[in-house]
C-alpha positions as CSV (number, residue, x, y, z in Angstrom):
1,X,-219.5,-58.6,-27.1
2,X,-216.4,-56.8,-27.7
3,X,-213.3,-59.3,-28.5
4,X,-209.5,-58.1,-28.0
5,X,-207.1,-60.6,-29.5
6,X,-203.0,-59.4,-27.7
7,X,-200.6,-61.0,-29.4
8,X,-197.0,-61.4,-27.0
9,X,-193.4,-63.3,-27.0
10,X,-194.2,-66.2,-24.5
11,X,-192.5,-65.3,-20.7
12,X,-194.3,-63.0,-18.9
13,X,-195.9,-64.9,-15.8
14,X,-200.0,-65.7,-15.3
15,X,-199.7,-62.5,-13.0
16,X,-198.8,-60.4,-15.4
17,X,-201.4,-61.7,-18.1
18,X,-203.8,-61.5,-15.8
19,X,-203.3,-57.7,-15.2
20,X,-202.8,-57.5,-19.0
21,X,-206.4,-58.9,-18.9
22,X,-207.9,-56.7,-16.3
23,X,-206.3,-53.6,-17.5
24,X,-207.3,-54.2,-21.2
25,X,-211.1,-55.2,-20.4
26,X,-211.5,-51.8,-18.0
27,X,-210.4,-49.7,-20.8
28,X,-212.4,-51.3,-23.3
29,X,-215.6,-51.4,-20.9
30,X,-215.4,-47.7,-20.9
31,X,-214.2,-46.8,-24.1
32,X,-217.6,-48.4,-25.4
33,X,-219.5,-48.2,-22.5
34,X,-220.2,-52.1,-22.1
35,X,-220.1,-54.6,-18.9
36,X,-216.4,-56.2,-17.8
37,X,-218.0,-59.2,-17.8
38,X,-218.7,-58.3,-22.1
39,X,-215.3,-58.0,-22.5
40,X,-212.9,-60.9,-23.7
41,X,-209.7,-61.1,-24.0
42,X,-207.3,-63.2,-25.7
43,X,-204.1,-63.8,-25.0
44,X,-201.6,-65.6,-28.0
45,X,-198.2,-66.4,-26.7
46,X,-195.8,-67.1,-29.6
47,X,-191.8,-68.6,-29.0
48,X,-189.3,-65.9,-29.2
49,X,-187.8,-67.8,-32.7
50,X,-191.5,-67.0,-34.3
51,X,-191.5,-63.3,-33.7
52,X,-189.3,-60.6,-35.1
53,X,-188.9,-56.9,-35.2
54,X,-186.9,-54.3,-37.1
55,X,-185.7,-57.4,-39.1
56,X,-184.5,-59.2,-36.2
57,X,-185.6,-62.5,-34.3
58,X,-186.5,-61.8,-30.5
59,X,-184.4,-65.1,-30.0
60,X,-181.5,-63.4,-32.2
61,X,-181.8,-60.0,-30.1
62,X,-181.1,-59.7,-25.9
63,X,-182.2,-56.4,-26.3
64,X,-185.9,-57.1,-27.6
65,X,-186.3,-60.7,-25.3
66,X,-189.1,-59.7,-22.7
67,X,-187.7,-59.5,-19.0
């Protein structure tokens, strides 16, 4: 039972995660050649304050926040 752990900055809708989830598990069913229902997928939302890139906080940058 493969197990894919996505990491994203909380705000994207449940319709969005679930396609998130639905995309991810089809690619990894066939990658491996395994079931969907084999597949899980976890989803970890953090706050914008608790993740950073290129040495910036999302909550620092309007560029990097998540539309």
């Amino acid at each position: 039972m493969p197990v894919v752990n996505v990491k994203i900055v909380k705000g994207r809708t449940v319709e969005q995660k679930r396609n998130l989830a639905r995309a991810v598990t089809d690619a990894v069913a066939q990658t491996i050649d395994v079931k969907p229902d084999a597949v899980w997928v976890l989803i970890e939302e953090y706050e914008k304050e608790n993740w950073a890139a290129g040495g910036e906080l999302y909550s620092d940058s309007r560029a990097l926040v998540p539309k």
